[in-house]
PDB file of N, CA, C and O in Angstrom:
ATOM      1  N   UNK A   1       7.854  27.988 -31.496  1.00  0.00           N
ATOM      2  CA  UNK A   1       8.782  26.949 -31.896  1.00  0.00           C
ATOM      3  C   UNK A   1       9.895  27.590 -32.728  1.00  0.00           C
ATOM      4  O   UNK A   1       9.419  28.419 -33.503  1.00  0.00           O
ATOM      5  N   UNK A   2      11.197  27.474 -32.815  1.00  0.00           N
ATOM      6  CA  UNK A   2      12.286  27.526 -33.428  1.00  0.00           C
ATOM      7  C   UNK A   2      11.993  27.306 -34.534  1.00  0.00           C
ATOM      8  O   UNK A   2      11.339  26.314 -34.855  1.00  0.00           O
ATOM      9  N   UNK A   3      12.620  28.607 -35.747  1.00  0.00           N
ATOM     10  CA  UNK A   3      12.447  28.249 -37.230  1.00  0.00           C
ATOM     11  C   UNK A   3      13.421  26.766 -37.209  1.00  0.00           C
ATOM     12  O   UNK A   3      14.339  26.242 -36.578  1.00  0.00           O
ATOM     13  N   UNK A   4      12.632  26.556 -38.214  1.00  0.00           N
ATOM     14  CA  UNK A   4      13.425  25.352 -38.998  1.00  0.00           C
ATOM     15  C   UNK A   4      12.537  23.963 -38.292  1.00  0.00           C
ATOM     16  O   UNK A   4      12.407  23.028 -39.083  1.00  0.00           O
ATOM     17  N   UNK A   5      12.094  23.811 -37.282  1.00  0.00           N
ATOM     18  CA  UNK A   5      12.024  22.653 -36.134  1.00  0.00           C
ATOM     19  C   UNK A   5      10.895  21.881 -36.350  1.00  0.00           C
ATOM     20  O   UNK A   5      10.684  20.727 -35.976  1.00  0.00           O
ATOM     21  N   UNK A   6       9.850  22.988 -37.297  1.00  0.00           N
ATOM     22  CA  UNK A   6       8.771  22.181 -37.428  1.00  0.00           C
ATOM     23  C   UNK A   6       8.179  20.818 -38.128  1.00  0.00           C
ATOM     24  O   UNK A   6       7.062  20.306 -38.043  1.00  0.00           O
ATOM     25  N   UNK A   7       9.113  20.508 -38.702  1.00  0.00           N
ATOM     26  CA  UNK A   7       9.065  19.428 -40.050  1.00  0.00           C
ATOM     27  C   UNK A   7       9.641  18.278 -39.378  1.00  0.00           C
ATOM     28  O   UNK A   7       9.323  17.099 -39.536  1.00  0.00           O
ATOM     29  N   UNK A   8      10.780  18.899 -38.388  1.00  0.00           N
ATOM     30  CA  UNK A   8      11.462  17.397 -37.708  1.00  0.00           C
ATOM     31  C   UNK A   8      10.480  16.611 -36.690  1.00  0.00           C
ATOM     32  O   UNK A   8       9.556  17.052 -36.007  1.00  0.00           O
ATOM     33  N   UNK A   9      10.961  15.373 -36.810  1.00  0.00           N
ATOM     34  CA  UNK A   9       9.883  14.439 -35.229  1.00  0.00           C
ATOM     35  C   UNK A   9      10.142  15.063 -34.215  1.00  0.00           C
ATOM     36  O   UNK A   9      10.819  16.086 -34.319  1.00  0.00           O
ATOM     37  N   UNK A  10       9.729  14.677 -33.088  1.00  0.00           N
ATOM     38  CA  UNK A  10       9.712  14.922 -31.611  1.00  0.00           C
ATOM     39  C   UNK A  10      11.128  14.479 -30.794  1.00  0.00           C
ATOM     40  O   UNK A  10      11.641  15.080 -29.851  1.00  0.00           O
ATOM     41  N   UNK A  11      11.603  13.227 -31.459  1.00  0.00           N
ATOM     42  CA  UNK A  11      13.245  12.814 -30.378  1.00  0.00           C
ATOM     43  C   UNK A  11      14.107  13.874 -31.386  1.00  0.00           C
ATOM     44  O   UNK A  11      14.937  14.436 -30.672  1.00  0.00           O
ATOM     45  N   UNK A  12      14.215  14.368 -32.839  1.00  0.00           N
ATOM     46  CA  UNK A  12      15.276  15.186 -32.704  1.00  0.00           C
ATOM     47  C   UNK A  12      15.184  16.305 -32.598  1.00  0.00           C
ATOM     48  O   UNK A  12      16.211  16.902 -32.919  1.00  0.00           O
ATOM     49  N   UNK A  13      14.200  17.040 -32.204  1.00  0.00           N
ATOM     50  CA  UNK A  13      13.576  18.396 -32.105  1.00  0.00           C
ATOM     51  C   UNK A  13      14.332  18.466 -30.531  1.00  0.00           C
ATOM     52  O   UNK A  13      15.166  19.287 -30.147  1.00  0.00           O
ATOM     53  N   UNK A  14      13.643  17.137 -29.665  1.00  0.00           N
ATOM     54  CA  UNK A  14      14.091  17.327 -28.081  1.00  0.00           C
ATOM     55  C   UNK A  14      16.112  17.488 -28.132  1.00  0.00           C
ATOM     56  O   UNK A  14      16.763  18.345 -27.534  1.00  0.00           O
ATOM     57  N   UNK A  15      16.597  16.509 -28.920  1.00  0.00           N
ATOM     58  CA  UNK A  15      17.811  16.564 -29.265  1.00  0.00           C
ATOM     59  C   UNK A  15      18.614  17.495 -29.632  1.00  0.00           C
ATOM     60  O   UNK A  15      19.726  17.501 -29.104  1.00  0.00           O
ATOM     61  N   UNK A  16      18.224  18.724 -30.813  1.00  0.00           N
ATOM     62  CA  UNK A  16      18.567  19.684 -31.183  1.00  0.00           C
ATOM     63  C   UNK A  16      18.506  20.791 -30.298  1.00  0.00           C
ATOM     64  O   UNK A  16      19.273  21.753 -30.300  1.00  0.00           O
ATOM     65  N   UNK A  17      17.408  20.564 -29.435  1.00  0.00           N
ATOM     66  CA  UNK A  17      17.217  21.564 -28.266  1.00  0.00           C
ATOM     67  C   UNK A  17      18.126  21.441 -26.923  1.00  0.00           C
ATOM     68  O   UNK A  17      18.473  22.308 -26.122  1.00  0.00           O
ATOM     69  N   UNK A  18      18.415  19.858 -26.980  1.00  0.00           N
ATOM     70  CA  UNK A  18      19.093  19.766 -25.545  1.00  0.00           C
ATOM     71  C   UNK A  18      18.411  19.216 -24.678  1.00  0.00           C
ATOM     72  O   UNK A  18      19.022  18.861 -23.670  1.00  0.00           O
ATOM     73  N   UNK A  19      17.013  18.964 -24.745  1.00  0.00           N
ATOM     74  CA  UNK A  19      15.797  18.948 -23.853  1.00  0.00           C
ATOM     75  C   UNK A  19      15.751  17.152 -23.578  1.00  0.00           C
ATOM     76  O   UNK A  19      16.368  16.330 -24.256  1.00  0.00           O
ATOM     77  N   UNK A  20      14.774  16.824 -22.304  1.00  0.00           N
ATOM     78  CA  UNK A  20      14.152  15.788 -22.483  1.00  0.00           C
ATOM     79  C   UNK A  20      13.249  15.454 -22.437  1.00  0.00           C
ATOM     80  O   UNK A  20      12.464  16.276 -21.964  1.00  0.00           O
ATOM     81  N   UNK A  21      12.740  14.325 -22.776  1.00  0.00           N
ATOM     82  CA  UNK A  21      11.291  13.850 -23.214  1.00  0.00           C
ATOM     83  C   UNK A  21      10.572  14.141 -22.086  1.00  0.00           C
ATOM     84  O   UNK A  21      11.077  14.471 -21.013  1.00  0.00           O
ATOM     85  N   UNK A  22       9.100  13.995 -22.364  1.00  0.00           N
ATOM     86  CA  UNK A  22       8.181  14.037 -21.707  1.00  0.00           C
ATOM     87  C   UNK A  22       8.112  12.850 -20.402  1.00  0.00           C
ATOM     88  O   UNK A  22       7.942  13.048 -19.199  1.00  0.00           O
ATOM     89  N   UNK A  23       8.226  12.120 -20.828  1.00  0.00           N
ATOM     90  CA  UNK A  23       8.557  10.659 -20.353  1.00  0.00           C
ATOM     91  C   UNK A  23       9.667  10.596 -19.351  1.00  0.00           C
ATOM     92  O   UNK A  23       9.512   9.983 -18.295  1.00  0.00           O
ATOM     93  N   UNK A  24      10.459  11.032 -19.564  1.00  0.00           N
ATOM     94  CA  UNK A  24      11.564  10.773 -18.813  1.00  0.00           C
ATOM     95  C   UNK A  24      11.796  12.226 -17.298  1.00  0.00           C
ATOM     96  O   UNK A  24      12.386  12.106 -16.225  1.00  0.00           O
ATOM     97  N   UNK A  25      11.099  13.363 -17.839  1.00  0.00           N
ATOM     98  CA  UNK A  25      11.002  14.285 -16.887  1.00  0.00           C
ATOM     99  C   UNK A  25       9.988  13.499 -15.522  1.00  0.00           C
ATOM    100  O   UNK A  25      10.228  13.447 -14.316  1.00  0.00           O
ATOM    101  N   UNK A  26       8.806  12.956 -16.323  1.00  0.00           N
ATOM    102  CA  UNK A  26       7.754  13.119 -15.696  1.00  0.00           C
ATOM    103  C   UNK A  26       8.713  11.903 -14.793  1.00  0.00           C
ATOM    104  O   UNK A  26       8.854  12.260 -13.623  1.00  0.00           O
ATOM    105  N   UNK A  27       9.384  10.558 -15.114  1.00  0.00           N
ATOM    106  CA  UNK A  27       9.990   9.741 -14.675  1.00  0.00           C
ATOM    107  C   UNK A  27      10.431  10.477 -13.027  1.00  0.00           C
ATOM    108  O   UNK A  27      10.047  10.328 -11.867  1.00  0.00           O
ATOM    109  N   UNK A  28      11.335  11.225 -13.670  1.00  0.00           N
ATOM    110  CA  UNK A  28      12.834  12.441 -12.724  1.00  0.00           C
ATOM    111  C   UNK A  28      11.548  12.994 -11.810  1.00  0.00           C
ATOM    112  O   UNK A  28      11.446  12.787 -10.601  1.00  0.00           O
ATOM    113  N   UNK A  29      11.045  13.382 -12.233  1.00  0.00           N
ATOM    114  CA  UNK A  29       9.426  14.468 -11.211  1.00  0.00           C
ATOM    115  C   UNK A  29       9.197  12.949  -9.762  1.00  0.00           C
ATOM    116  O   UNK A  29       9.507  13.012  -8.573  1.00  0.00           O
ATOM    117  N   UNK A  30       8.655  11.941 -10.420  1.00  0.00           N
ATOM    118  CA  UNK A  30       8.338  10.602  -9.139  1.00  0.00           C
ATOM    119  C   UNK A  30       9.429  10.705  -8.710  1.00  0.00           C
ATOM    120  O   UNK A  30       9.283  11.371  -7.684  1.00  0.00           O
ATOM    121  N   UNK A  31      10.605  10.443  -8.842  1.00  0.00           N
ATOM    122  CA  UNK A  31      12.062  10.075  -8.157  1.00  0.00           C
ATOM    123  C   UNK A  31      12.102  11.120  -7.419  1.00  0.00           C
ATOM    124  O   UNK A  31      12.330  10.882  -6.233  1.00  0.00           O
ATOM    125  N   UNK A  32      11.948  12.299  -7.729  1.00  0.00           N
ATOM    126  CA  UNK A  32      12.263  13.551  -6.826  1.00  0.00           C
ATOM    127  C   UNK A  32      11.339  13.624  -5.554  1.00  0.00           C
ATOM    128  O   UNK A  32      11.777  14.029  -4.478  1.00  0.00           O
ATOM    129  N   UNK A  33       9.968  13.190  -5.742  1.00  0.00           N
ATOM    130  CA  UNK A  33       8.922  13.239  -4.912  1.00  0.00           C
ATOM    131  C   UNK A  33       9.224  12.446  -4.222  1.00  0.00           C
ATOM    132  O   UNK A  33       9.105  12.920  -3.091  1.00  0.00           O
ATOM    133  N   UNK A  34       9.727  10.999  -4.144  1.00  0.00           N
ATOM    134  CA  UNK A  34       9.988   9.817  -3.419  1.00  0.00           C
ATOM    135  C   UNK A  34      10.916  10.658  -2.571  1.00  0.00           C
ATOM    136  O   UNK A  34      10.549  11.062  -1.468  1.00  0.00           O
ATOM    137  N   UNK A  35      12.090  10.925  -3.056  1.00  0.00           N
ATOM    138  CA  UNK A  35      13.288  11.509  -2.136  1.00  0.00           C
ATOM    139  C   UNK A  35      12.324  12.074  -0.861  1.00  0.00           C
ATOM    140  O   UNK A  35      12.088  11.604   0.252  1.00  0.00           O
ATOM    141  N   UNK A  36      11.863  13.359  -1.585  1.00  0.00           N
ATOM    142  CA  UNK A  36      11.109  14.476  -0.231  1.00  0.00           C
ATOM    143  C   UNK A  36      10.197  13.409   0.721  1.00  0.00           C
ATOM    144  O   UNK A  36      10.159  13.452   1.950  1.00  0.00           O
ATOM    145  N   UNK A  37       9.485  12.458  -0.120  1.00  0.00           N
ATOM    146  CA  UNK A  37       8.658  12.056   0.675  1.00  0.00           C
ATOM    147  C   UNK A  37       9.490  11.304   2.246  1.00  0.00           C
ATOM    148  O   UNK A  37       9.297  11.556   3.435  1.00  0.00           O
ATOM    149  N   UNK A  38      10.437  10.325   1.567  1.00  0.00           N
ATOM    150  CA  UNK A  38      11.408   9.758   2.588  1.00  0.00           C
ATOM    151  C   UNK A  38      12.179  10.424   3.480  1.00  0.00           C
ATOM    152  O   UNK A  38      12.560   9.912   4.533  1.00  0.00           O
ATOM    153  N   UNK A  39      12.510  11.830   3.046  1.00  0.00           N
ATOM    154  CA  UNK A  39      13.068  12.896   3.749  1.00  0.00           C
ATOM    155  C   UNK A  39      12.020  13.766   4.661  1.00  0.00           C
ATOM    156  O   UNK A  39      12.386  14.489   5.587  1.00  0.00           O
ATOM    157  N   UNK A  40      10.921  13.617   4.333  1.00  0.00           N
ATOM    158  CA  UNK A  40      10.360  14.221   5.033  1.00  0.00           C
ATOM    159  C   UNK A  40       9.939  15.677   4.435  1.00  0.00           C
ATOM    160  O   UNK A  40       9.456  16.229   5.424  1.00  0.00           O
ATOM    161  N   UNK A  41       9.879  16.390   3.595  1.00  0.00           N
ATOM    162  CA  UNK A  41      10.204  17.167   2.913  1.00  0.00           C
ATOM    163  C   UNK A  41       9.014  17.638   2.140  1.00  0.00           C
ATOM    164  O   UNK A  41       8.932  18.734   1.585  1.00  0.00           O
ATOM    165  N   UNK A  42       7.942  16.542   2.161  1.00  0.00           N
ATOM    166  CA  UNK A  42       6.504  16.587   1.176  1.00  0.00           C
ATOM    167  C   UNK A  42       5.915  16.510   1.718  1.00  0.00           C
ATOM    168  O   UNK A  42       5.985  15.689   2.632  1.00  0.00           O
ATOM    169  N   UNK A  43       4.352  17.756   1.446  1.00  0.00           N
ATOM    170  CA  UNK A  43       3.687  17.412   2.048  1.00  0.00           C
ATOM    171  C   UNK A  43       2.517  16.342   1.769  1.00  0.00           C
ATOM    172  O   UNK A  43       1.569  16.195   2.539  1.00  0.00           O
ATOM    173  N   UNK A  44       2.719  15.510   0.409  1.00  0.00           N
ATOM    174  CA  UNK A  44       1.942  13.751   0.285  1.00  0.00           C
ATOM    175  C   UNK A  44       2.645  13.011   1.452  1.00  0.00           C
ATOM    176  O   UNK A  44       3.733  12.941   2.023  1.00  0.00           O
ATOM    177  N   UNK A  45       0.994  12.337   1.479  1.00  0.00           N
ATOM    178  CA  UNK A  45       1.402  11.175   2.953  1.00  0.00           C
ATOM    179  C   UNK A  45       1.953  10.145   2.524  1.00  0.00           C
ATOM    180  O   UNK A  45       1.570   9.712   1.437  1.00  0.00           O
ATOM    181  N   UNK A  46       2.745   9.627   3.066  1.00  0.00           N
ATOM    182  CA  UNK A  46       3.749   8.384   2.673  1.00  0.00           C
ATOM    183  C   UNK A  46       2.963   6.653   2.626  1.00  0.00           C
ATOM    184  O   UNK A  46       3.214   5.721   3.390  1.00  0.00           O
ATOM    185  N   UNK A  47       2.457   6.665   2.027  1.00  0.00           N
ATOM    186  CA  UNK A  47       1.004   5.695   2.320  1.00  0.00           C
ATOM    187  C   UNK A  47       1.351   4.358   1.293  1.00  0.00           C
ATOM    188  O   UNK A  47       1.158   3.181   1.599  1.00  0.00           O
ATOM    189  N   UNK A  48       1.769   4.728   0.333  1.00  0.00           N
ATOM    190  CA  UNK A  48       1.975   3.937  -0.454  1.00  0.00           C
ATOM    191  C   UNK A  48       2.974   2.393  -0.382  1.00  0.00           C
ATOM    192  O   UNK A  48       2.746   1.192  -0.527  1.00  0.00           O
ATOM    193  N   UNK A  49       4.213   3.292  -0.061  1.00  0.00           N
ATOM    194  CA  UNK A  49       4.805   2.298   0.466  1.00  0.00           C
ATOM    195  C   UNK A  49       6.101   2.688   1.901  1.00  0.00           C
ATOM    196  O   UNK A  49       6.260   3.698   2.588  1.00  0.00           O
ATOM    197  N   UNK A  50       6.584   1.785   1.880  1.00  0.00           N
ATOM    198  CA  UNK A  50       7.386   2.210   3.054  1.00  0.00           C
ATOM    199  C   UNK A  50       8.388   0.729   3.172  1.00  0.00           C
ATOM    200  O   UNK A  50       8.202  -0.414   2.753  1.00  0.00           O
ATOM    201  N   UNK A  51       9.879   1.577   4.201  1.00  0.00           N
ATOM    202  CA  UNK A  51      10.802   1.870   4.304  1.00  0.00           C
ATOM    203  C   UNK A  51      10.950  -0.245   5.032  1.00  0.00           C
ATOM    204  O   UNK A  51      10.224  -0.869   5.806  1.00  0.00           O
ATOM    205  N   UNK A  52      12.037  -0.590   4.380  1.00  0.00           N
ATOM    206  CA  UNK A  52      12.213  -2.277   4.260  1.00  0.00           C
ATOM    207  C   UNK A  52      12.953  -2.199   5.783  1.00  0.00           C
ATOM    208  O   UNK A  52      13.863  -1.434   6.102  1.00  0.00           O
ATOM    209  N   UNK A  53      12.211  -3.342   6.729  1.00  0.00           N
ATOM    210  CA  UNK A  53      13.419  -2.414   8.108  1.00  0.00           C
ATOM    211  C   UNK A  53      14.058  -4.376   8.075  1.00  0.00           C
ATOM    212  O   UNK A  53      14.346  -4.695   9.229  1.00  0.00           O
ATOM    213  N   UNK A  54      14.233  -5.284   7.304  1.00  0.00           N
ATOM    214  CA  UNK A  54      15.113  -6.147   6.935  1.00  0.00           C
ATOM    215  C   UNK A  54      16.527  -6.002   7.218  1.00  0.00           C
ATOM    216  O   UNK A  54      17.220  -6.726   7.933  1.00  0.00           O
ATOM    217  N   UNK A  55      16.857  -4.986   6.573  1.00  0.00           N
ATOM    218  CA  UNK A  55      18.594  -4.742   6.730  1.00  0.00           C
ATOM    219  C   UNK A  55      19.191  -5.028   5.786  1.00  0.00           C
ATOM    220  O   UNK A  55      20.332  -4.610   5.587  1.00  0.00           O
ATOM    221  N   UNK A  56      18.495  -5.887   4.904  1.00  0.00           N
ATOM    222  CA  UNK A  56      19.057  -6.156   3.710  1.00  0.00           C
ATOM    223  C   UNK A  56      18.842  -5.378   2.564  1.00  0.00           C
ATOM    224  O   UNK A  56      18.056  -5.605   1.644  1.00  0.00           O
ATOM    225  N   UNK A  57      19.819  -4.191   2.746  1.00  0.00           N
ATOM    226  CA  UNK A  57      19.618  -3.382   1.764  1.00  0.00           C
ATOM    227  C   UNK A  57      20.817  -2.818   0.830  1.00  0.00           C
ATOM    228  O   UNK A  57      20.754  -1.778   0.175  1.00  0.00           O
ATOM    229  N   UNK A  58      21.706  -3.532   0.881  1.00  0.00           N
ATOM    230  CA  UNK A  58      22.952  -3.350   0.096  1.00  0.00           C
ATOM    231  C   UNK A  58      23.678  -2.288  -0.340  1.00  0.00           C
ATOM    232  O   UNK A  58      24.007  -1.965  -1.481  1.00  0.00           O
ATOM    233  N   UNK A  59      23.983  -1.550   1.220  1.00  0.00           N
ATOM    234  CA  UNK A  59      25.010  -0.178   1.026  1.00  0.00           C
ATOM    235  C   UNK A  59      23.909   0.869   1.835  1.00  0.00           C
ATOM    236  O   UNK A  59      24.273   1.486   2.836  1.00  0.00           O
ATOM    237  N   UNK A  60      22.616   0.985   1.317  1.00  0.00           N
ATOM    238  CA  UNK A  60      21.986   2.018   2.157  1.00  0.00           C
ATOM    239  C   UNK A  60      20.676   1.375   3.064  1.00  0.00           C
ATOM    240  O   UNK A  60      20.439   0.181   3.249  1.00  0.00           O
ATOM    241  N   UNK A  61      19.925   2.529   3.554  1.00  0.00           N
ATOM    242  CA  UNK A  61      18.658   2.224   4.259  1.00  0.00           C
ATOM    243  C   UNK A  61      17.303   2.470   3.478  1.00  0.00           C
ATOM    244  O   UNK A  61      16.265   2.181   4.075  1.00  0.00           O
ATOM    245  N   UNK A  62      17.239   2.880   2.444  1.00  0.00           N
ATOM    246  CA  UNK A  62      16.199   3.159   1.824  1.00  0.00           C
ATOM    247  C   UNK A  62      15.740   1.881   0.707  1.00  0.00           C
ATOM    248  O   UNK A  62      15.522   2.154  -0.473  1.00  0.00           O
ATOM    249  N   UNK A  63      15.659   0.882   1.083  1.00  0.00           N
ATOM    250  CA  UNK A  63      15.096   0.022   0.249  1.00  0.00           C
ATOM    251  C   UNK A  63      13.721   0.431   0.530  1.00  0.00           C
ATOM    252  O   UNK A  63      13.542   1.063   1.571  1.00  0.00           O
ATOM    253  N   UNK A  64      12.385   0.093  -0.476  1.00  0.00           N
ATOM    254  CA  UNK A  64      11.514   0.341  -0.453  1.00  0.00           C
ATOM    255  C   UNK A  64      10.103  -1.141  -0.451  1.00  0.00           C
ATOM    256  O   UNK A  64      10.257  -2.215  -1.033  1.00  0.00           O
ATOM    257  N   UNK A  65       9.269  -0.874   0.087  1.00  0.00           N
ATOM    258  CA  UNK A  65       8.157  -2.042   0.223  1.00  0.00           C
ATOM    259  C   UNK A  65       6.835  -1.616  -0.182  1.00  0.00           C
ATOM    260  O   UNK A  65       6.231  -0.712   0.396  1.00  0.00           O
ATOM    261  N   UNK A  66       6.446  -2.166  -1.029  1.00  0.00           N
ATOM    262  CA  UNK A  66       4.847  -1.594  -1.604  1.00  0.00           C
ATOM    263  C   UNK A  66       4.080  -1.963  -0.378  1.00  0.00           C
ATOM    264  O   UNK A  66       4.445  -2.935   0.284  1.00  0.00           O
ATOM    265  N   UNK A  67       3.037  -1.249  -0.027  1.00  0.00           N
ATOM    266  CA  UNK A  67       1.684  -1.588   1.651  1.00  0.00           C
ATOM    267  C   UNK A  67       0.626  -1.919   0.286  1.00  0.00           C
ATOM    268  O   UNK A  67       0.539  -1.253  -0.746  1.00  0.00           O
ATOM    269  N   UNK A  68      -0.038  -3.014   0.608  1.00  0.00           N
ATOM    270  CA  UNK A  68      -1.149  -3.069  -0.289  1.00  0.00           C
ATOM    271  C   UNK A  68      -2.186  -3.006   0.477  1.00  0.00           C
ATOM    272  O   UNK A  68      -2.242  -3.484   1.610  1.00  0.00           O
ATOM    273  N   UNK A  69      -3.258  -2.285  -0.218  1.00  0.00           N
ATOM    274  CA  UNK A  69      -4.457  -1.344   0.643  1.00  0.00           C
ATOM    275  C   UNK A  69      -5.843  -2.078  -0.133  1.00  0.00           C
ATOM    276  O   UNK A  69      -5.982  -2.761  -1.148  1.00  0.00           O
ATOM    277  N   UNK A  70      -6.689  -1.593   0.830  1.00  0.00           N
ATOM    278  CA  UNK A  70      -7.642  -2.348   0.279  1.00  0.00           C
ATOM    279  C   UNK A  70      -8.839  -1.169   1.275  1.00  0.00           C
ATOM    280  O   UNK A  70      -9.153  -0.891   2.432  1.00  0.00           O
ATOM    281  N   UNK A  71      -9.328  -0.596  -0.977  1.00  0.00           N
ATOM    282  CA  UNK A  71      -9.962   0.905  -0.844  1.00  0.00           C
ATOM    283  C   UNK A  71     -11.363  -0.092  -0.166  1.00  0.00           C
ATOM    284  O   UNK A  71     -11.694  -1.277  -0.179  1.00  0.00           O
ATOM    285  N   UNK A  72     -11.855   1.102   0.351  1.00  0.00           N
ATOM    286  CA  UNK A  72     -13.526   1.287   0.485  1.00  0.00           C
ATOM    287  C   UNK A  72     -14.100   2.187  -0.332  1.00  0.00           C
ATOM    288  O   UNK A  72     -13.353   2.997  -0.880  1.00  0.00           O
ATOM    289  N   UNK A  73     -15.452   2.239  -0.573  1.00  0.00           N
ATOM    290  CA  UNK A  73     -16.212   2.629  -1.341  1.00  0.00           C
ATOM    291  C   UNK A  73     -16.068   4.549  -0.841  1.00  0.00           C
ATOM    292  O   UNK A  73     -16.370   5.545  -1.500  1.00  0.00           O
ATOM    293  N   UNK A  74     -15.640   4.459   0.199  1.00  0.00           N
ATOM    294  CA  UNK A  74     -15.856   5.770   1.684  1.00  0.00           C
ATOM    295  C   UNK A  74     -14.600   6.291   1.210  1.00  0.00           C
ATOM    296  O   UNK A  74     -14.367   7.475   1.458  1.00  0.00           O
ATOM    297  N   UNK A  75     -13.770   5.635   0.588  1.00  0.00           N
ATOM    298  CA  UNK A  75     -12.182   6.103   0.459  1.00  0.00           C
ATOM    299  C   UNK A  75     -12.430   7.614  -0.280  1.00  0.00           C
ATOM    300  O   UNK A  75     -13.074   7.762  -1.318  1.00  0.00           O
ATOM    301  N   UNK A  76     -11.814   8.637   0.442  1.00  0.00           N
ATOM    302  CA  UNK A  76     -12.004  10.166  -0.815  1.00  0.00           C
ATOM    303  C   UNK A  76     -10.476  10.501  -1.125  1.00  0.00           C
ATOM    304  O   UNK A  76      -9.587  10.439  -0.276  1.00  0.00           O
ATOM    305  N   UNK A  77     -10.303  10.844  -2.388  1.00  0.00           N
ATOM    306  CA  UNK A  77      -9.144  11.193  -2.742  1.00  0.00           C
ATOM    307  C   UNK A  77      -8.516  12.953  -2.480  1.00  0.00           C
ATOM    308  O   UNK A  77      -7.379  13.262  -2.837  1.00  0.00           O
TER     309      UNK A  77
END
């Protein structure tokens, strides 16, 4: 850790550094995965949800639709 840094909290330590929170990376990390996943790009299966084919999607094609699943006991992760 940087002299001086240890005494300060956690938002101005991230602040003084330039950095961002934990929270908000991990946020940016899902958004990035979604992209690849829709692109094709990942290798997670796209299971979760999928692609609104409505039309009503206001400017692009990627509106998104939760699939709701219904585990079995057999389900392996």
């Amino acid at each position: 850790m940087p002299r001086g840094m240890k005494e300060l909290p956690y938002t101005q330590r991230l602040r003084k550094l330039g950095l961002w929170s934990l929270e908000a990376r991990r946020y940016r990390s899902d958004l990035v995965e979604v992209y690849k996943m829709l692109h094709g790009k990942s290798a997670v299966n796209f299971v979760f949800f999928k692609l609104d084919e409505t039309g009503r999607t206001r400017g692009h094609s990627f509106k998104l639709k939760t699939v709701k699943h219904r585990f079995t006991s057999t389900f392996l992760f």
